[in-house]
C-alpha positions in Angstrom: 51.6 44.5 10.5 51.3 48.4 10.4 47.7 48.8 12.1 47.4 47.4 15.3 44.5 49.0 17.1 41.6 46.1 17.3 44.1 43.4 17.3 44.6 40.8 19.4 48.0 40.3 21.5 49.3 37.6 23.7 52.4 38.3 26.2 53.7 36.1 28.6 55.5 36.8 31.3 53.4 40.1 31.1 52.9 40.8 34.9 56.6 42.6 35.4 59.6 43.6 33.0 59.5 43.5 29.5 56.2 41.3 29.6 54.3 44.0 31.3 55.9 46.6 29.1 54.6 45.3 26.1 51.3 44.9 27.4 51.4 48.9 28.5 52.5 49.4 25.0 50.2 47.7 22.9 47.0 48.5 25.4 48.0 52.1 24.4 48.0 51.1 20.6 44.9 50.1 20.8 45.0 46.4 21.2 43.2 43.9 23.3 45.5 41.9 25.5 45.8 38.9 26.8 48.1 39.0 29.7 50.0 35.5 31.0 52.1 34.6 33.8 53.2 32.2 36.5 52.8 34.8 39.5 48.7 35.2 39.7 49.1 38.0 42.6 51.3 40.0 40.2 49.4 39.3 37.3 46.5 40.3 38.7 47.3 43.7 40.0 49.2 44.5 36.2 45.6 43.4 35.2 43.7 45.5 36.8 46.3 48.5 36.3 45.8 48.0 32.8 41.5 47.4 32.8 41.7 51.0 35.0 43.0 52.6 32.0 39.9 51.7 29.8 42.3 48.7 28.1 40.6 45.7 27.2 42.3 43.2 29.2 42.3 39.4 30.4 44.7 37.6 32.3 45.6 33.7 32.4 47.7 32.3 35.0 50.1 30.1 33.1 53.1 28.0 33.5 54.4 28.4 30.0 56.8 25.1 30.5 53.2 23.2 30.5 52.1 23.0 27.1 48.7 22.2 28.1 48.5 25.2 30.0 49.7 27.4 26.7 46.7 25.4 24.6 44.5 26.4 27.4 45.5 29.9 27.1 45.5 30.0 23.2 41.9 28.4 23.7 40.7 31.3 26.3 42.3 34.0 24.3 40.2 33.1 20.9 36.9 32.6 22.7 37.5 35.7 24.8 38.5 38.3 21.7 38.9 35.7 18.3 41.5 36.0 16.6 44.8 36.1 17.5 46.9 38.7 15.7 50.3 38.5 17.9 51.9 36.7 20.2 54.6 37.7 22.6 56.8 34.4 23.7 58.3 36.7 26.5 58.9 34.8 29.4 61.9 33.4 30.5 64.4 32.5 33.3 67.9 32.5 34.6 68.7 29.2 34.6 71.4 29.3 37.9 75.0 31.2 37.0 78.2 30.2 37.7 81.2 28.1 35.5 79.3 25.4 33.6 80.5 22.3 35.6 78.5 24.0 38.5 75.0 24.1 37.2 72.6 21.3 38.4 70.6 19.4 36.4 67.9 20.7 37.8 69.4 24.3 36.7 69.2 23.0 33.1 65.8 21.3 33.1 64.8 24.6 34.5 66.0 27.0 31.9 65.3 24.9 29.3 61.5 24.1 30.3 61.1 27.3 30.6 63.1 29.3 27.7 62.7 27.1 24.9 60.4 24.8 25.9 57.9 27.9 26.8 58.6 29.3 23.3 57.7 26.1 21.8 54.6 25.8 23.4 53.7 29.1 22.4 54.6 28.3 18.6 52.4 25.0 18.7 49.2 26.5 20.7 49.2 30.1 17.9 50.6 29.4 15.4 48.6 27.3 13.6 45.2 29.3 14.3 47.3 32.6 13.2 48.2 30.5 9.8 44.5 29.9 9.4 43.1 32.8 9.7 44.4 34.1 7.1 45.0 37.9 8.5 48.6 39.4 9.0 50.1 38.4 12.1 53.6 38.2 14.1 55.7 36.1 16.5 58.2 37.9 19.1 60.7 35.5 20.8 62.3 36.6 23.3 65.8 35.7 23.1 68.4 37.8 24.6 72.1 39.3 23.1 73.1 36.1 24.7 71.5 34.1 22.0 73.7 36.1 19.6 76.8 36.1 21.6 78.5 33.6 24.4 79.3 35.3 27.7 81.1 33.5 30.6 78.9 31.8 33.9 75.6 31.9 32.2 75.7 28.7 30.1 71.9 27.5 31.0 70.6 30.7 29.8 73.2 31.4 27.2 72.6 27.6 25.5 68.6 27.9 25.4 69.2 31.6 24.2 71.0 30.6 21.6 68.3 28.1 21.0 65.4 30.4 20.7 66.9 32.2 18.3 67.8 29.3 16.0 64.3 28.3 16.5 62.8 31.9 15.0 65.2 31.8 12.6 63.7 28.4 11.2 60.3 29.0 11.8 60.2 32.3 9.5 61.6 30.2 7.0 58.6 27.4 7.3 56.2 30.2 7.4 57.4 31.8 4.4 57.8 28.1 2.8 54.1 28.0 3.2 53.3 31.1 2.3 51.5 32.3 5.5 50.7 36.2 6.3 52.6 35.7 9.9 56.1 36.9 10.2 58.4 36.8 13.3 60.8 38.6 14.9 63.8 37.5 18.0 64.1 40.1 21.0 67.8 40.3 21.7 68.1 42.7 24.9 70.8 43.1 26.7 70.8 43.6 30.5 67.2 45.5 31.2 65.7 46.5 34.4 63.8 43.5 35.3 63.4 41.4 38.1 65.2 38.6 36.1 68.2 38.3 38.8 65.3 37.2 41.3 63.8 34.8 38.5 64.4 31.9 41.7 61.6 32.9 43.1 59.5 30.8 40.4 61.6 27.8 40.3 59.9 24.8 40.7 60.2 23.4 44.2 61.0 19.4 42.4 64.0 21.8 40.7 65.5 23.7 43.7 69.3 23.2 44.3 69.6 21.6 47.6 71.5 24.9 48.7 73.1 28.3 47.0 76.8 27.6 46.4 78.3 30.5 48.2 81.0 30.8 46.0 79.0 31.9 43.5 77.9 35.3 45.3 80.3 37.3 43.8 78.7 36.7 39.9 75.2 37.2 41.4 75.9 40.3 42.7 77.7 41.5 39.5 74.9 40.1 37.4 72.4 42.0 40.1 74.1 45.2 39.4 74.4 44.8 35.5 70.0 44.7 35.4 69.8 47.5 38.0 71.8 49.5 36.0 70.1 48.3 32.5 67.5 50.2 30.4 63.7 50.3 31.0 61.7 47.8 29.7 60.1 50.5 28.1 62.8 51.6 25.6 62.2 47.7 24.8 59.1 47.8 24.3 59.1 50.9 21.5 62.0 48.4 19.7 59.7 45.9 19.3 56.9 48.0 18.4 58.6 49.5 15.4 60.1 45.6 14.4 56.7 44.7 13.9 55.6 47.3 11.6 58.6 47.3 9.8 58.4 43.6 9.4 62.0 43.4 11.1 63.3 40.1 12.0 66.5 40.8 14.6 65.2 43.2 17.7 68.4 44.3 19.5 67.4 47.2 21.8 71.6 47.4 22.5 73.1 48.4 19.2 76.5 48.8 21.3 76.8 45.0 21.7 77.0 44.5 18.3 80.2 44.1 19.0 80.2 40.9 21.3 77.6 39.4 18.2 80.3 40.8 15.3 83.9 39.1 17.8 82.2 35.9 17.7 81.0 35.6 14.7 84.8 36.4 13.7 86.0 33.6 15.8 83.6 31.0 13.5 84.9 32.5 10.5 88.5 32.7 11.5 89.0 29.6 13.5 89.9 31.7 16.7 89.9 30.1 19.9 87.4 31.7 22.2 88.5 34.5 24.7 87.2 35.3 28.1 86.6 38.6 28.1 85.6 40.4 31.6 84.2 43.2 29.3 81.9 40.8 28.5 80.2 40.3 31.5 79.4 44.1 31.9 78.6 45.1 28.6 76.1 47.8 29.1 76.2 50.5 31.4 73.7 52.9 29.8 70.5 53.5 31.8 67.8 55.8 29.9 
């Protein structure tokens, strides 16, 4: 999908971070946007920031782990601007850190309501009208380099990463099975300057931990640090841009973590025993 002026794009998690990002970016290429998220205040004010620019703009407070609020939101977006030409399945959560016999199960209905089961949504409420159409169109997922790769203390997030990008993976495969006009790509970032690390703030109060394990301070502050020092959600933004005119499938704004995706593909292949490497926690230190 070269031309994108006049098209129609949906983001989530488009009030902050890569979300709002993407909106900024396609607004400037011309497109009408439909902007989603779970924080209306925030939402709003990207809204507006957006509309002051002369964008054509609408926002929809949604909860992207209710799949009736995605349908409602896929409804809204059509009768607002028609067709839908591309849809962002951005947002996303941390999912609690720490060693994997730590996490709650509340930590894992969390991330996985909201990670895969958000993406899901998405796919069910647009695809099928972007199928019907008949037009060229594109899915991003957002996954993460932790869909690609297995870092220590993040095994909510890491296990519904990995799960978004299987799930892309099959669904380009059905699309091209039926012969539909809509390709897909999987965003696989790694750490970017968002306000993920303070994703807690939108965790359902039914899913709250009774009380922060204090022993796990030391990894939140790391993982803090690793997304203040990450790239702008910008240089993101201009990856995904060019994936979808070039029709590209894999989006991985950190070519220099190829490595972590190329070691564990080696340990598959090779029968190795998988390694904790601290390297891997702090993979990127570059900060355009």
């Amino acid at each position: 999908m070269n031309d994108l002026r006049g098209k129609t794009a949906v983001v989530t998690g488009a009030a902050s971070g890569i979300g709002r990002a993407l909106a900024e970016r396609f607004c400037a290429e011309g497109m009408k946007v439909v902007l989603a998220d779970l924080d209306s205040a925030a939402l709003a004010l990207t809204a507006a920031a957006l509309a002051q620019t002369g964008a054509t703009v609408l926002e929809v407070p949604t909860d992207v782990s209710n799949g009736a609020q995605v349908t409602e939101l896929a409804t809204r977006a059509r009768a607002a601007f028609g067709d839908v030409h591309l849809v962002c399945n951005n947002a996303g959560v941390s999912g609690g850190g720490g060693p994997l016999w730590t996490l709650s199960e509340s930590d894992w209905a969390w991330a996985v309501s909201v990670n895969l089961m958000g993406v899901v949504h998405g796919v069910r409420a647009f695809v099928p009208q972007m199928i019907a159409h008949g037009g060229e169109a594109h899915v991003v997922n957002t996954a993460s380099i932790a869909g690609l790769a297995a870092p220590a203390f993040m095994g909510a997030y890491v296990a519904t990463k990995h799960a978004v990008v299987a799930l892309s993976e099959v669904l380009a495969r059905d699309l091209q099975a039926f012969g539909a006009k809509v390709r897909v790509s999987v965003l696989c970032p790694g750490f970017v300057r968002t306000n993920m690390a303070d994703s807690e703030r939108s965790r359902p109060a039914q899913l709250k931990n009774a009380a922060p394990d204090p022993s796990l301070k030391t990894i939140d502050d790391a993982v803090r640090k690793l997304v203040a020092d990450g790239i702008a959600p910008e240089i993101v933004a201009d990856h995904v841009v060019a994936a979808i005119r070039d029709g590209r499938f894999y989006v991985l704004p950190h070519p220099e973590l190829k490595g972590m995706v190329r070691e564990r593909l080696g340990d598959i292949l090779e029968d190795r025993y998988p390694r904790f490497d601290p390297a891997q926690f702090a993979p990127a230190r570059n900060k355009p």
